[in-house]
Backbone bond lengths (Angstrom), bond angles and torsions (degrees), N, CA, C in turn:
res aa  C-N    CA-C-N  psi(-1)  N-CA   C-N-CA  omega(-1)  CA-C   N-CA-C  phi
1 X - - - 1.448 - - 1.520 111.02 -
2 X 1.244 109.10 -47.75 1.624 104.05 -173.47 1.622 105.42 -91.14
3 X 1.951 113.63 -3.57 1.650 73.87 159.76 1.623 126.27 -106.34
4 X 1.673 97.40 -4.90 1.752 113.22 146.20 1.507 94.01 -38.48
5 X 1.130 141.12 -92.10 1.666 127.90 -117.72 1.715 93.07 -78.42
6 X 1.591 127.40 -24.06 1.427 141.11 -152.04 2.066 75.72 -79.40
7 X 1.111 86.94 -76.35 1.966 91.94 -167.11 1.527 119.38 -69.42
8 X 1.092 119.40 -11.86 1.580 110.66 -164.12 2.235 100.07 -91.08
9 X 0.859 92.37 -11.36 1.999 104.14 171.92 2.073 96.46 -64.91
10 X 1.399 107.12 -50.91 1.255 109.92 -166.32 1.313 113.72 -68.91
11 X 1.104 111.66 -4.15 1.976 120.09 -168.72 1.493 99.22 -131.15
12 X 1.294 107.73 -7.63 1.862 96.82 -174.65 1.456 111.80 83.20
13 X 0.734 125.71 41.76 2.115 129.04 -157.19 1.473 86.20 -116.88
14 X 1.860 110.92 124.22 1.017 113.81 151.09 1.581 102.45 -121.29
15 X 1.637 99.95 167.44 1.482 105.99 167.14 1.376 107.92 152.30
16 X 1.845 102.52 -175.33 1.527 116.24 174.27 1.032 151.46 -109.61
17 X 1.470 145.05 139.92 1.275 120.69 -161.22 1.504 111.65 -140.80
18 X 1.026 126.34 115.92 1.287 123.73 -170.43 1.975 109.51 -108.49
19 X 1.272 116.84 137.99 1.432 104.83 178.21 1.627 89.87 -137.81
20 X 1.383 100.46 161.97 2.046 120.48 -137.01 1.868 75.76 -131.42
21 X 1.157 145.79 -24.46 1.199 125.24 -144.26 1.962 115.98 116.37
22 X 1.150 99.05 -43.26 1.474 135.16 -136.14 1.546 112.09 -142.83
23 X 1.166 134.86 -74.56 1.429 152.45 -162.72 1.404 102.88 -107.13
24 X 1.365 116.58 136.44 1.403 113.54 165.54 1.648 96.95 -103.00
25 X 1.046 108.28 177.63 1.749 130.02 -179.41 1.391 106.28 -131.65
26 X 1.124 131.37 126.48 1.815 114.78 168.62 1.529 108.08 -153.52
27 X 1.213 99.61 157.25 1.830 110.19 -171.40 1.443 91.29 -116.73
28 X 1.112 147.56 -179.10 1.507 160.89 144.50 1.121 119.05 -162.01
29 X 1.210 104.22 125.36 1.518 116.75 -179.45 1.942 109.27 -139.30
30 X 1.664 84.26 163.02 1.430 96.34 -144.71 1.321 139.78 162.32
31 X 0.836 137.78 100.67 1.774 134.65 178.78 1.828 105.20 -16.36
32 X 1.587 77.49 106.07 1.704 92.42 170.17 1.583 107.22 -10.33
33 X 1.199 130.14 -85.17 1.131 135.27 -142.04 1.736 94.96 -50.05
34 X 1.828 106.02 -60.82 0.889 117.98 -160.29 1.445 123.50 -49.43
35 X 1.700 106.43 -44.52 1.295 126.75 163.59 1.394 116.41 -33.10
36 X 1.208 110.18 -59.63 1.727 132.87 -158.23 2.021 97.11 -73.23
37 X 1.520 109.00 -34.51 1.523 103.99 -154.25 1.946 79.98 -77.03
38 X 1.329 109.12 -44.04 1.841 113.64 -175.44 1.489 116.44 -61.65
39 X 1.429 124.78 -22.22 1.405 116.34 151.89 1.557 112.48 -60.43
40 X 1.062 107.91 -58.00 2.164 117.00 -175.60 1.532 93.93 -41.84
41 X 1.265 119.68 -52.26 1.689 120.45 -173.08 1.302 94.75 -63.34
42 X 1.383 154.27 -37.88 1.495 141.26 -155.74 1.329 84.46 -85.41
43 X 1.192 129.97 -84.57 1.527 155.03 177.60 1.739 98.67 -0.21
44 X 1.244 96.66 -57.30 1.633 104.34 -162.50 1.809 113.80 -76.80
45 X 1.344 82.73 -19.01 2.045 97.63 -173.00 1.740 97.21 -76.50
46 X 1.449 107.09 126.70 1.462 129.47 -173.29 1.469 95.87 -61.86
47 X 1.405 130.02 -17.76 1.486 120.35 -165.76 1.661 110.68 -92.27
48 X 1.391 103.00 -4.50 1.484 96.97 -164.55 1.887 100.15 -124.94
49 X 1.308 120.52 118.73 1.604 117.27 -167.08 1.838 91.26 -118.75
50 X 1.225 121.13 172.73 1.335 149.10 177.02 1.618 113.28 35.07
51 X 1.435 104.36 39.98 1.149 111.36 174.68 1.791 119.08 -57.54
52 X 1.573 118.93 136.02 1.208 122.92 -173.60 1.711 133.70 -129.01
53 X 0.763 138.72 56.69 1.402 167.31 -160.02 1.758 86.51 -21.57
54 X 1.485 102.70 99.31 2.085 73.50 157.32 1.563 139.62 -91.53
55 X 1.743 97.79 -28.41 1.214 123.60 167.98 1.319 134.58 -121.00
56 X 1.115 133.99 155.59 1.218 133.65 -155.75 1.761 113.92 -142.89
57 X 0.903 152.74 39.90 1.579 142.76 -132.92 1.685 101.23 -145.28
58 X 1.348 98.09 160.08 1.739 111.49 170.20 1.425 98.73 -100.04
59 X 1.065 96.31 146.53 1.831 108.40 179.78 1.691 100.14 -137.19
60 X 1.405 116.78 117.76 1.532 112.85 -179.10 1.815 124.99 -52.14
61 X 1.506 101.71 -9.99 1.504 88.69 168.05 1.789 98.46 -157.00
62 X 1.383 134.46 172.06 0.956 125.68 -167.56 1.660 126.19 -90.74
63 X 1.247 128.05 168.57 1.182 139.96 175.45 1.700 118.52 -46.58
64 X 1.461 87.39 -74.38 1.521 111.55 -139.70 2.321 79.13 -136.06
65 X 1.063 106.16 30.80 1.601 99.21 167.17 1.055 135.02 -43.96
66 X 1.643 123.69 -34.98 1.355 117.47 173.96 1.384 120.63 -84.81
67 X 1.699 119.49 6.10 1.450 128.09 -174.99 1.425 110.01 -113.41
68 X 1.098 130.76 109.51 1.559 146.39 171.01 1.736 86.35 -51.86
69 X 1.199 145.51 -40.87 1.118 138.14 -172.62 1.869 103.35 175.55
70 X 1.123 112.34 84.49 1.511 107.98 167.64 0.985 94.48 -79.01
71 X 2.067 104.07 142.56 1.358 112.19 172.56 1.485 115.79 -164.17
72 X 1.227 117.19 156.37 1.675 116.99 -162.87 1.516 99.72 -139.75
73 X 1.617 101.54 150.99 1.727 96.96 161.51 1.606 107.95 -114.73
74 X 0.633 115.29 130.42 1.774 129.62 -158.15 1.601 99.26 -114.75
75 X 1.211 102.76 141.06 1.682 120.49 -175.06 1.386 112.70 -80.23
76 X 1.100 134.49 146.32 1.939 121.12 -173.00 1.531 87.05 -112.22
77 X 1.616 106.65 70.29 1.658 81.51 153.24 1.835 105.86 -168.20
78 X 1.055 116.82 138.18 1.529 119.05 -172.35 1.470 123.99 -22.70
79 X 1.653 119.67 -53.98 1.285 128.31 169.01 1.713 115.36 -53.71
80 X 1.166 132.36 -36.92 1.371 137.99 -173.52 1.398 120.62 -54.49
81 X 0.880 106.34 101.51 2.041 126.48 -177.39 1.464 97.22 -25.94
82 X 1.305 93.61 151.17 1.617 122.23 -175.63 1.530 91.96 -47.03
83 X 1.297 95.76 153.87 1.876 105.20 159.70 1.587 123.36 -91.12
84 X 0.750 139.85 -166.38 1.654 135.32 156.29 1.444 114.96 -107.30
85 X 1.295 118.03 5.68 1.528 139.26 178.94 1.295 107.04 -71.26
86 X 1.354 125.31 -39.87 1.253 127.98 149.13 0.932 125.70 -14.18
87 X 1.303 132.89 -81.36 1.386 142.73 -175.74 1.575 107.17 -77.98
88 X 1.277 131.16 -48.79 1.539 105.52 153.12 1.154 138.47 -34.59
89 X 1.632 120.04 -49.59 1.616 121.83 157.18 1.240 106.56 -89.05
90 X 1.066 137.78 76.18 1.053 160.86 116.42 1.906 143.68 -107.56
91 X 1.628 85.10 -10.00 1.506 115.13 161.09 1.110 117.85 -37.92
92 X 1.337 128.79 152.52 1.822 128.78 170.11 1.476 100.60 -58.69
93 X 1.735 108.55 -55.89 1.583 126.15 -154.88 1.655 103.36 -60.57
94 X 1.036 115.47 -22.29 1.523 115.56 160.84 1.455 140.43 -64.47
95 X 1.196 105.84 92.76 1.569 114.80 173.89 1.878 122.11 -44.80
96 X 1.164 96.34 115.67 2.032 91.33 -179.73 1.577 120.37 -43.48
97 X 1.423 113.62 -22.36 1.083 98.59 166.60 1.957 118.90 -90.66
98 X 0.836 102.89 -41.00 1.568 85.53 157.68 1.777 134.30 -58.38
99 X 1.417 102.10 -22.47 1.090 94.90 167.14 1.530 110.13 -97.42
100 X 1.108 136.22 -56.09 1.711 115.95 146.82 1.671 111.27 0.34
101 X 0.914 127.25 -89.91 1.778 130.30 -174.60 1.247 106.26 -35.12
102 X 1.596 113.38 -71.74 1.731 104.59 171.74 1.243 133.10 -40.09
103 X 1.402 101.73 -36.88 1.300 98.05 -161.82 1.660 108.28 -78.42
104 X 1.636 116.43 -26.43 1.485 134.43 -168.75 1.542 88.78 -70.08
105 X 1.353 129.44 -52.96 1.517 157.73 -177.55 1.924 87.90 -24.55
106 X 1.705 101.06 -58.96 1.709 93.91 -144.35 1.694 91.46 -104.90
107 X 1.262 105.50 42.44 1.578 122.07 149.12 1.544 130.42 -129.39
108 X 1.300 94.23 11.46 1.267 99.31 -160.35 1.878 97.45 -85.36
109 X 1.430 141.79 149.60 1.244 140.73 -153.98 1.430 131.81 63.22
110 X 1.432 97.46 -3.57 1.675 104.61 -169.96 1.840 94.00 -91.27
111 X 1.843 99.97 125.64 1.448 101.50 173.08 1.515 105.07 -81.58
112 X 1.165 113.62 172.23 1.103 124.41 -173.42 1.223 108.39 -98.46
113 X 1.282 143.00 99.35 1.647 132.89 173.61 1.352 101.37 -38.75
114 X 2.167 90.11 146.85 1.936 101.36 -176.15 1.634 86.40 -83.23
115 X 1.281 90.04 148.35 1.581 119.60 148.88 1.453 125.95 -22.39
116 X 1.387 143.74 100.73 1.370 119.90 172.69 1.427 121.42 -62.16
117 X 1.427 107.58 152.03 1.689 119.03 -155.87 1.297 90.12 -115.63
């Protein structure tokens, strides 16, 4: 996260990043090239394995523009206080399917309490 927010000013990189413990979450945006050379940099960094691209698209203006990289580490579990991600995806500039993903993102590990019997 902090060396997203340190480098992504120098390339124009906005976006999001959410980490579970476990899973990262990330948006990037950015001049094709730029976009594409900052995946190769994740890709190549020994800390980050089974990385998976879901989307890929031009969008005429950006997401998350005023954030070099907003980003949170979020708890995977039902009781864990609201996020403030909320109201970020909750933005106009947010597409439902990106906010769809996030939002599936900051449920992901949470068991489901059993049923009372």
């Amino acid at each position: 996260m902090s060396a997203a927010q340190r480098n992504n000013p120098r390339f124009s990189i906005t976006g999001l990043i959410l980490y579970n413990g476990f899973n990262f979450m990330q948006c990037i945006e950015g001049e094709r090239s730029a976009a594409q050379e900052c995946l190769r940099r994740i890709e190549r960094d020994d800390r980050h394995s089974g990385m998976t691209i879901v989307g890929n698209q031009q969008r005429p203006s950006r997401q998350f523009e005023d954030w070099h990289m907003a980003g949170q580490y979020v708890e995977p579990r039902s009781d864990a206080p609201q996020t403030d991600m909320d109201g970020l995806l909750s933005r106009e500039t947010v597409s439902e399917a990106t906010r769809t993903l996030f939002q599936s993102f900051l449920s992901f590990g949470i068991r489901a309490s059993a049923p009372d019997a």
